[in-house]
C-alpha positions in Angstrom: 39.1 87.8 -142.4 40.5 84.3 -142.7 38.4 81.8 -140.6 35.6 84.4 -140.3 36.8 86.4 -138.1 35.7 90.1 -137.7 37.7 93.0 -137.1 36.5 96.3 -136.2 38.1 99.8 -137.1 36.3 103.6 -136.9 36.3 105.9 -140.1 36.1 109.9 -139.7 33.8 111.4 -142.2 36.3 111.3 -145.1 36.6 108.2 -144.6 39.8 107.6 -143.6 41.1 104.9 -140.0 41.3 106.9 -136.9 44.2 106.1 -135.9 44.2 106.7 -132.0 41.3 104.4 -131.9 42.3 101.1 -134.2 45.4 101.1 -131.7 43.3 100.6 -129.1 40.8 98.3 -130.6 44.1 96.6 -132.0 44.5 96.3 -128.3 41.9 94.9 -127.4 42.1 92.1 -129.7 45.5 91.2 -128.6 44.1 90.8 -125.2 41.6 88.6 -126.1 38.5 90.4 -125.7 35.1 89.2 -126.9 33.9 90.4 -130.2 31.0 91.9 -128.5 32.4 93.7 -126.1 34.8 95.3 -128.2 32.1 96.3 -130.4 30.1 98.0 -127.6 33.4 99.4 -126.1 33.6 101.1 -129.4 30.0 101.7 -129.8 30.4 103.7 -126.4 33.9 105.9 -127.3 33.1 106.7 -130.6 29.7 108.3 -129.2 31.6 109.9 -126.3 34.1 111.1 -129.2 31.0 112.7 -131.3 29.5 114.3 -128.1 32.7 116.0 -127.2 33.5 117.0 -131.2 30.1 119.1 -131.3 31.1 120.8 -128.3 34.3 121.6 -129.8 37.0 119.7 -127.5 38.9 116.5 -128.6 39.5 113.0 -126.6 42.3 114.5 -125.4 40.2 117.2 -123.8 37.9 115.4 -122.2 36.5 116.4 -118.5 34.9 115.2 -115.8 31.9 117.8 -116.6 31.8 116.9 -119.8 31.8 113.0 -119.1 28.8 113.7 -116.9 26.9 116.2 -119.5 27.8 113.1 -122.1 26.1 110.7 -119.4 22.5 112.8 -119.4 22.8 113.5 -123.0 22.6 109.1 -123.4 19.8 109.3 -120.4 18.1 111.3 -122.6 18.0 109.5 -126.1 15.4 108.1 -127.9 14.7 104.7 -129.4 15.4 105.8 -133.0 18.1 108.8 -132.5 20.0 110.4 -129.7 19.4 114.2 -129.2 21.9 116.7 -130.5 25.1 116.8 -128.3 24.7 120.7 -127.8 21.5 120.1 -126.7 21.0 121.8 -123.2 18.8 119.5 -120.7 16.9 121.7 -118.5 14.9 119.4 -117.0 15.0 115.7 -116.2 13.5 113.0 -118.2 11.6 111.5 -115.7 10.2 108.2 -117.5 13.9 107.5 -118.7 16.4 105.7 -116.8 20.1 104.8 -118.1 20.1 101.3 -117.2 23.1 100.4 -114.4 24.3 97.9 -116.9 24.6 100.4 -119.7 26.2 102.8 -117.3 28.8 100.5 -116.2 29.8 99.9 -120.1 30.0 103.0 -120.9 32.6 104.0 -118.2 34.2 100.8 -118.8 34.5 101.4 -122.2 35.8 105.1 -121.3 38.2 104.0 -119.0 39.9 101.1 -121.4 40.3 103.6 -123.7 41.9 106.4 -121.9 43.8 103.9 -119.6 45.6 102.3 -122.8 46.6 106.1 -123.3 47.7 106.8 -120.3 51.2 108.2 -120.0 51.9 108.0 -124.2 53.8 110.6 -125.9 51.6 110.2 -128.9 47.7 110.7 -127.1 48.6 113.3 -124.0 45.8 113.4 -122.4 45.0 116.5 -120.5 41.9 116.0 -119.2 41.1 117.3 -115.9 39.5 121.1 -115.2 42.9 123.0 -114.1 43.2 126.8 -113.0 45.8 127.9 -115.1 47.0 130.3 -112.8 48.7 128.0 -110.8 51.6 126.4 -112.9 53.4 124.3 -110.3 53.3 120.9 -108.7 49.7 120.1 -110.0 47.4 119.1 -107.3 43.7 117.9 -109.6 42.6 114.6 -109.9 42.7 113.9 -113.5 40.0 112.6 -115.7 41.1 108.9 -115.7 42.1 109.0 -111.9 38.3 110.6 -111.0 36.1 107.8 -113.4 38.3 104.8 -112.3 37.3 105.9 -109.0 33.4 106.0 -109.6 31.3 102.2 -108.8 30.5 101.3 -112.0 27.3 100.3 -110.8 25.6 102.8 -107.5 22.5 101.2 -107.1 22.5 98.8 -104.5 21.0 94.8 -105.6 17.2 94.9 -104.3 18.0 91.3 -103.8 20.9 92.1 -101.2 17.7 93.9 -98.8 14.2 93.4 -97.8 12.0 90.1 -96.8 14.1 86.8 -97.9 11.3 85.4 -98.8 9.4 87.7 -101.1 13.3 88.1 -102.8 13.1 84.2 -103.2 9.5 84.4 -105.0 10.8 87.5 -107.4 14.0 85.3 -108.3 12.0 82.3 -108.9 9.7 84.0 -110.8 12.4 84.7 -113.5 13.2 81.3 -114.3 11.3 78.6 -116.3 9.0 76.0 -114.4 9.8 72.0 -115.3 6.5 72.1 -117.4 7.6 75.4 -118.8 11.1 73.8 -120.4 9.4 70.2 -121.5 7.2 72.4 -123.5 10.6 74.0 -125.1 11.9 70.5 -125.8 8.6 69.0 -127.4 8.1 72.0 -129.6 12.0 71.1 -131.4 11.7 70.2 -134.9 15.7 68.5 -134.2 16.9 66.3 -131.8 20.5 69.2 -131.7 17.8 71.7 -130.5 16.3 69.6 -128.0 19.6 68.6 -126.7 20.7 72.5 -126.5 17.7 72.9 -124.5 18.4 69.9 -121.7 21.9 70.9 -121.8 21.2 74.3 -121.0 18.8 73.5 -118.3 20.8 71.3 -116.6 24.0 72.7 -116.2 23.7 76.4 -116.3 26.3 77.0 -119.3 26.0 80.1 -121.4 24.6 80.1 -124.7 28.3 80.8 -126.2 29.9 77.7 -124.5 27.1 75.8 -125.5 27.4 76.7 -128.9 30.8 76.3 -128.7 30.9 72.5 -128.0 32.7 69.7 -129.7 32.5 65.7 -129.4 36.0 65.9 -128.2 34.8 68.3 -125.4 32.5 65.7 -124.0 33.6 62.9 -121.9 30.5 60.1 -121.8 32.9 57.9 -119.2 33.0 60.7 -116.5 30.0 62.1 -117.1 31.7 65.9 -117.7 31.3 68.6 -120.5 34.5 70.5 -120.9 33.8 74.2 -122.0 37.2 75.0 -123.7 37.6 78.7 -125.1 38.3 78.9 -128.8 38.8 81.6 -131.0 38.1 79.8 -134.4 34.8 77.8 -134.1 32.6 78.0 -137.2 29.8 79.3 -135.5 31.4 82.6 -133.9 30.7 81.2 -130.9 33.0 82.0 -127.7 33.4 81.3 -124.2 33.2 84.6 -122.4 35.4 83.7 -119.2 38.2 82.0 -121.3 39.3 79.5 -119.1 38.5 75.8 -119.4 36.9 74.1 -116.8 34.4 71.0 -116.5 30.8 70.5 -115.9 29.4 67.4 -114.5 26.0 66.8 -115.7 23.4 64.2 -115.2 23.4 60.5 -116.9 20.5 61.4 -118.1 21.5 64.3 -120.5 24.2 62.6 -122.1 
């Protein structure tokens, strides 16, 4: 696209758009989401999609049994290929564990999609386990209504509990030690990527608003670095909270 930018779109296996989901991703890019998350988003629906096509439902059947079966079907993957959606887990896969962070994706994912149509004439979506025998005021919780209702994330912090001070040790032992980041600096074959480094250090900015810098974002009288979202800098890079705000940093970084 003009400017580099990068659209994304899902073909069936004729090869043709599917429809119901460029909307949404059209969606999506009209609400300014990242690049990356809308490529996991769809990363995540279009493997929900596959799971439910091989056991012969559509999106528009989708059920909260299902959603869970798709759920241990991804807990049970491998690194090169995920199992075969009609595959039946009998028992648990004890050395693998869906990562909270991947768990919350994926229902995120799940509920953009089915939230954007929600109510549409075009993409009715009913998707919650009903007794047909009853056919008046229905009284289920339906799909969307029973995910948007789940934590995205159950387990509780292991830094919320426990001795403060043995927290404070496993926190710290995360980050890089003053020696550890000089090292970084004195190993840059440019002055740009020894900057990076100090900037980085010093004022906590993500890579992407790093990246994403400009002269005119810095202001050498006040001693601030403005992080100013943009969707058109060369690099592709992008301020993830889209807001502008300043940093203050040291005399000694700029």
């Amino acid at each position: 696209m003009p400017g580099g930018r990068r659209l994304w779109t899902v073909l069936d296996d004729a090869g043709d758009v599917v429809e119901c989901l460029r909307h949404w991703i059209v969606h999506l890019e009209q609400t300014h989401a990242s690049p990356n998350t809308i490529r996991a988003y769809v990363r995540h629906v279009v493997d929900f999609a596959n799971f439910l096509g091989a056991n012969g439902v559509g999106l528009h059947e989708a059920s909260v049994s299902l959603y869970d079966s798709f759920l241990a079907w991804r807990l049970a993957r491998r690194k090169d290929a995920l199992p075969s959606p009609r595959l039946i887990l009998l028992r648990k896969q004890e050395t693998r564990v869906l990562a909270p962070s991947t768990r919350s994706q994926i229902q995120l994912a799940i509920k953009s999609f089915y939230r954007f149509y929600n109510g549409t004439d075009d993409f009715a979506v009913d998707t919650a386990e009903v007794n047909n025998a009853y056919d008046g005021h229905r009284i289920y919780k339906p799909f969307l209504e029973h995910i948007s209702q789940r934590r995205t994330t159950r387990r509780k912090d292991r830094y919320l509990s426990g001795d403060p001070g043995r927290v404070q040790q496993q926190v710290l032992g995360k980050r890089l030690t003053p020696s550890e980041v000089l090292r970084l600096i004195e190993a840059c074959g440019l002055a740009r990527d020894a900057f990076l480094i100090v900037l980085l250090y010093n004022t906590g900015l993500r890579i992407g608003e790093a990246l994403g810098l400009r002269h005119v974002d810095v202001d050498l009288a006040e001693k601030v670095v403005w992080v100013v979202p943009r969707e058109d800098n060369a690099n592709g890079a992008r301020a993830k909270s889209g807001r502008t705000r300043g940093v203050p940093v040291h005399d000694y970084v700029l």
